[in-house]
Backbone as JSON Lines, residues from 0, in Angstrom:
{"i":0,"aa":"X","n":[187.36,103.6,150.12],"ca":[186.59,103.04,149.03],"c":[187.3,103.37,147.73]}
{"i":1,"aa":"X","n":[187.18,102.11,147.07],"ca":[188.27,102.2,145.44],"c":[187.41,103.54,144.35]}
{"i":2,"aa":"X","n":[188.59,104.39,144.15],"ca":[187.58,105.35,142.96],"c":[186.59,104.55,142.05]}
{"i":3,"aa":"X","n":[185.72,105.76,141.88],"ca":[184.59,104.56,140.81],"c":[183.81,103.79,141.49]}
{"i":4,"aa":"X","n":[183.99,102.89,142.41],"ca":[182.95,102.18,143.15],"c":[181.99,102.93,143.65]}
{"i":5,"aa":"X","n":[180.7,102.18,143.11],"ca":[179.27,102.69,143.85],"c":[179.27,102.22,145.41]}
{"i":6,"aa":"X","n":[178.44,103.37,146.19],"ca":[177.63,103.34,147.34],"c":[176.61,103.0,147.55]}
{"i":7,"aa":"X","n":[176.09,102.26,148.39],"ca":[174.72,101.88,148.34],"c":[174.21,103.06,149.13]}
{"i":8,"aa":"X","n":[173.23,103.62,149.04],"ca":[172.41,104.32,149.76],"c":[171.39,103.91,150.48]}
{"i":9,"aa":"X","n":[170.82,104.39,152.17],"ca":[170.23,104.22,152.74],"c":[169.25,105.22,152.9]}
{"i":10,"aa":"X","n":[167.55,105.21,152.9],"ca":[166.93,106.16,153.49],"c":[166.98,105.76,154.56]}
{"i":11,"aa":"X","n":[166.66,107.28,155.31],"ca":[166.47,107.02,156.7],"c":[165.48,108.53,156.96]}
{"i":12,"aa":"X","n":[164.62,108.0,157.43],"ca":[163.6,108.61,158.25],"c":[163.7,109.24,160.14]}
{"i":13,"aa":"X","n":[164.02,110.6,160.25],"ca":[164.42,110.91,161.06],"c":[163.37,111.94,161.97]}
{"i":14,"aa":"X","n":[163.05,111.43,163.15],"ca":[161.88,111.95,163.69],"c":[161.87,112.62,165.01]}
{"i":15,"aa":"X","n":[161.75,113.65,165.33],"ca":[162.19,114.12,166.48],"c":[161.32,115.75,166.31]}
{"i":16,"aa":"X","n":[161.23,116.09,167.87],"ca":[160.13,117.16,167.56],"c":[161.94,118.39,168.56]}
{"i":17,"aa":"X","n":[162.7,117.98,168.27],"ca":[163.71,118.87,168.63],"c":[164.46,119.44,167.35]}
{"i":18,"aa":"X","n":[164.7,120.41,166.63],"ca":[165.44,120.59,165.32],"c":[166.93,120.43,165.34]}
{"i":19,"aa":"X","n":[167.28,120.81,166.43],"ca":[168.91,120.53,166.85],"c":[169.32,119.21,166.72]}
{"i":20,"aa":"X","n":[168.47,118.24,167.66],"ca":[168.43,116.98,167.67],"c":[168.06,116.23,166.18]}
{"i":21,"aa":"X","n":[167.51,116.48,165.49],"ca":[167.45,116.04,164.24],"c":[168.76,116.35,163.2]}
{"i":22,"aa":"X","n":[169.49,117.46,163.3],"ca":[170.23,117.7,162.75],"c":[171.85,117.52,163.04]}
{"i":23,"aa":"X","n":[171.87,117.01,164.41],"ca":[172.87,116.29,164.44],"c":[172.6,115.07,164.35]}
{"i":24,"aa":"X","n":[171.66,114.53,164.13],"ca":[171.65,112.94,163.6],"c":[172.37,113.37,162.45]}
{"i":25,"aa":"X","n":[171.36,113.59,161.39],"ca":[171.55,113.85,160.07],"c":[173.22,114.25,160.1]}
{"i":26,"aa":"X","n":[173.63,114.92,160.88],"ca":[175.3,115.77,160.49],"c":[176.48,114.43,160.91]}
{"i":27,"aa":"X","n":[176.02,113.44,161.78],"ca":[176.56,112.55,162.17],"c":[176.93,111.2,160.64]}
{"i":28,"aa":"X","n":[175.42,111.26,160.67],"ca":[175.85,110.02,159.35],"c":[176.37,111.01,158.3]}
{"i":29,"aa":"X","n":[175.79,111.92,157.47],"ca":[176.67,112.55,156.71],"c":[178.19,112.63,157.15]}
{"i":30,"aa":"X","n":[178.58,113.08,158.03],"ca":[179.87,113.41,158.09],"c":[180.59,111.73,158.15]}
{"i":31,"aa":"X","n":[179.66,110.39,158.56],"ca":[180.9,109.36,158.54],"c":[180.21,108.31,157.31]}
{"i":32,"aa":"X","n":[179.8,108.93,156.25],"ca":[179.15,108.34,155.15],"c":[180.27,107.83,154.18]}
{"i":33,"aa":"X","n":[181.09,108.76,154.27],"ca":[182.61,108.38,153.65],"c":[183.39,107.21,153.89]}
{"i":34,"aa":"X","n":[183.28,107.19,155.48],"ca":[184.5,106.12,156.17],"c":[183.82,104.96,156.27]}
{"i":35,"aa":"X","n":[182.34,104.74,156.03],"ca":[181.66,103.49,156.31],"c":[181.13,103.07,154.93]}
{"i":36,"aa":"X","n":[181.42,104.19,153.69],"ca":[181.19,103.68,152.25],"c":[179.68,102.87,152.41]}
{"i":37,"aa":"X","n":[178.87,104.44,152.4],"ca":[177.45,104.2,152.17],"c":[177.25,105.85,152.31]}
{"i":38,"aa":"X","n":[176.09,105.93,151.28],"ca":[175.04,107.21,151.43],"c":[173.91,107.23,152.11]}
{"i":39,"aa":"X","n":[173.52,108.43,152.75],"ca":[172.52,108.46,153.9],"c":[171.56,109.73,152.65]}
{"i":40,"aa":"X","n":[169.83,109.21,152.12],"ca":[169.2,110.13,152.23],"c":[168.48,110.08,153.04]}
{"i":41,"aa":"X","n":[168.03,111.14,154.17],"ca":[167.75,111.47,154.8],"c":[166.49,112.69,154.9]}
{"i":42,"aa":"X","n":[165.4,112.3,155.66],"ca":[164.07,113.12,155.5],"c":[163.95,113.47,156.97]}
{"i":43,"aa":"X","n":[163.74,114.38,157.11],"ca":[163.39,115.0,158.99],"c":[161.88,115.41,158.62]}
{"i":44,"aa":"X","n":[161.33,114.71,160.26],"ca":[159.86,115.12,160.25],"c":[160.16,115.37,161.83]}
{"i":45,"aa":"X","n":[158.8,116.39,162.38],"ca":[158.7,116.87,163.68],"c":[158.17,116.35,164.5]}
{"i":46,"aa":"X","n":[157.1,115.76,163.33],"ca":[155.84,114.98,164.38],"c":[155.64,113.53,164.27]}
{"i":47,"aa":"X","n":[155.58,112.44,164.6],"ca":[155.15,111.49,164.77],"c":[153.91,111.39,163.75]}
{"i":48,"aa":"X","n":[152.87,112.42,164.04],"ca":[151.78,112.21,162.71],"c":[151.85,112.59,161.49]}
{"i":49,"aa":"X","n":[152.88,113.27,161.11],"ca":[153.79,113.55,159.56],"c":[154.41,112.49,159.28]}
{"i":50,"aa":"X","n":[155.06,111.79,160.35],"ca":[155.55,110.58,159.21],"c":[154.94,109.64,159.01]}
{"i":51,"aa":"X","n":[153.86,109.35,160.08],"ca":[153.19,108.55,159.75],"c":[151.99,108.81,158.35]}
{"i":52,"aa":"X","n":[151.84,110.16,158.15],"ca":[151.01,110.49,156.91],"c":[151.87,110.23,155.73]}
{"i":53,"aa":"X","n":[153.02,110.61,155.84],"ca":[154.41,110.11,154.58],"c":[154.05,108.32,154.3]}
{"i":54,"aa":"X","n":[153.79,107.77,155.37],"ca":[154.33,106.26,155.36],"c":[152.75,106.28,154.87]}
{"i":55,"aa":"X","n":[151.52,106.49,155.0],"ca":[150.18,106.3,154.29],"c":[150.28,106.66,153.25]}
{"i":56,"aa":"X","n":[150.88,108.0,152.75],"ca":[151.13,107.96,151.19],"c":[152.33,107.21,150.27]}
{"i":57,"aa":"X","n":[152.72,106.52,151.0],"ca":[153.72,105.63,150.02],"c":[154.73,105.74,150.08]}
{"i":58,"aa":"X","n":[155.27,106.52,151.15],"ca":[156.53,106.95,151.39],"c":[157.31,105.57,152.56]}
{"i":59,"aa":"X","n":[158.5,105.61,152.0],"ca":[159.52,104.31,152.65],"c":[160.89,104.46,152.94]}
{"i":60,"aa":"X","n":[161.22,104.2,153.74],"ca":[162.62,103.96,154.64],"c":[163.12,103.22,155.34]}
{"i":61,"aa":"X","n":[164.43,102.52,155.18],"ca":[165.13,101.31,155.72],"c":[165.28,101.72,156.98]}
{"i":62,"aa":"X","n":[165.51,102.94,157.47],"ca":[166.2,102.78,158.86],"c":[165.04,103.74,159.28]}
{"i":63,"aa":"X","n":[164.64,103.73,160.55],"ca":[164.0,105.28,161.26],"c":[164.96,105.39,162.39]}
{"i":64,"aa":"X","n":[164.87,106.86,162.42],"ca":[164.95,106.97,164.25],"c":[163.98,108.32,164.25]}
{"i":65,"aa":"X","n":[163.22,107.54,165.87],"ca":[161.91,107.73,166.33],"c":[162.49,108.59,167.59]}
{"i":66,"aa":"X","n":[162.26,109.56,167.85],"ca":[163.09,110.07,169.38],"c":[161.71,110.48,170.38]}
{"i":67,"aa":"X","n":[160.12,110.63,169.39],"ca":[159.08,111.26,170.52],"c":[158.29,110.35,170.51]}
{"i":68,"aa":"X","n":[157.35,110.82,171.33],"ca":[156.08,110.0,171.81],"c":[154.83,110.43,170.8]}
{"i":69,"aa":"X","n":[154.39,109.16,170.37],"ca":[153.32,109.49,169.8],"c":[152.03,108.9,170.72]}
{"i":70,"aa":"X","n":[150.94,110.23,170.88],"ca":[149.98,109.77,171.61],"c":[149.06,109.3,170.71]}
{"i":71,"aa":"X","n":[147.75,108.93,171.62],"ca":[146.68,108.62,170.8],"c":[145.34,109.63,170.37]}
């Protein structure tokens, strides 16, 4: 990417009740955020009913990844 040129940034909503597993998502796009000329912010939740309380208060993100089961 040419010096000076902006990145677009992506949220992404990352959900998983494993912490390891969440954090190599997150370490994955960070580390190839460079070579694909885009920014990743990135939010980790544990539970399925945290993000869904984020997304009732107004909270938004282009991409998710969903890795658990949400019951009823």
């Amino acid at each position: 990417m040419p010096k000076g040129e902006v990145m677009n940034t992506y949220r992404i909503a990352i959900c998983d009740d494993e912490s390891l597993t969440c954090q190599e998502i997150k370490d994955i796009l960070v580390n190839n955020s460079h070579q694909i000329g885009v920014n990743f912010d990135t939010e980790i939740f544990y539970t399925g009913e945290s993000l869904i309380e984020n997304i009732r208060c107004g909270a938004a993100w282009g991409i998710f990844s969903c890795l658990i089961q949400i019951t009823e």
